[in-house]
C-alpha positions, 0 to 999 in steps of 0.5 A: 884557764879562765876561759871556756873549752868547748865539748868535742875532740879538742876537749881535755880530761880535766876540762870534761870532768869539771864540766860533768861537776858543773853540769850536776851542779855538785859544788858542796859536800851535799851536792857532790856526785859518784865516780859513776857520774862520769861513766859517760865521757870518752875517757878510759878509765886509768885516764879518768882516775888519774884526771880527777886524782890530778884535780883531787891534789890541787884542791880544784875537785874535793873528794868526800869521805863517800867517795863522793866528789863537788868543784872547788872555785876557790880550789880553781881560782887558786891554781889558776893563780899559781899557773899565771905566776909560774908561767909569767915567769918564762917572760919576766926572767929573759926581760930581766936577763936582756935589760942586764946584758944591755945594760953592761953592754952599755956601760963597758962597751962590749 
């Protein structure tokens, strides 16, 4: 997730949106930005709301009693670590599973 998606077709909501944060520097309370800052990207207005909802709930994009939004990096850092670790575990178990049945294969000879 750490790596940078470039601008373009192949651009994702969320991905646009916290390019826009960025771009804007809003990373504090003081520097956070409106929901009109991003009237400029390519994304209806349902997709849009619910991207930065999305963003809103997993503490990547704090949202401020102004309705005024900034980046979290601590926010981010934190889901990129819940994503590595939910899908690490798509490789982990069937290593684990494989291991066991050659493993009891092995042992009783089936």
């Amino acid at each position: 997730m750490s790596r940078k998606r470039k601008a373009g077709p192949r651009a994702t909501a969320a991905s646009m949106v916290l390019e826009t944060l960025k771009k804007r520097k809003a990373f504090d309370s003081k520097s956070a930005i409106p929901v009109s800052a991003f009237k400029d990207l390519p994304l209806a207005t349902k997709t849009l709301a619910y991207t930065i909802a999305n963003l809103v709930e997993e503490g990547v994009v704090v949202q401020t009693d102004g309705d005024l939004y900034y980046y979290d990096e601590l926010g981010f850092k934190a889901l990129e670590v819940k994503f590595v670790k939910g899908y690490s575990m798509f490789i982990v178990i069937p290593i684990v599973l494989l291991v066991i049945v050659l493993l009891v294969q092995h042992f009783f000879h089936i």
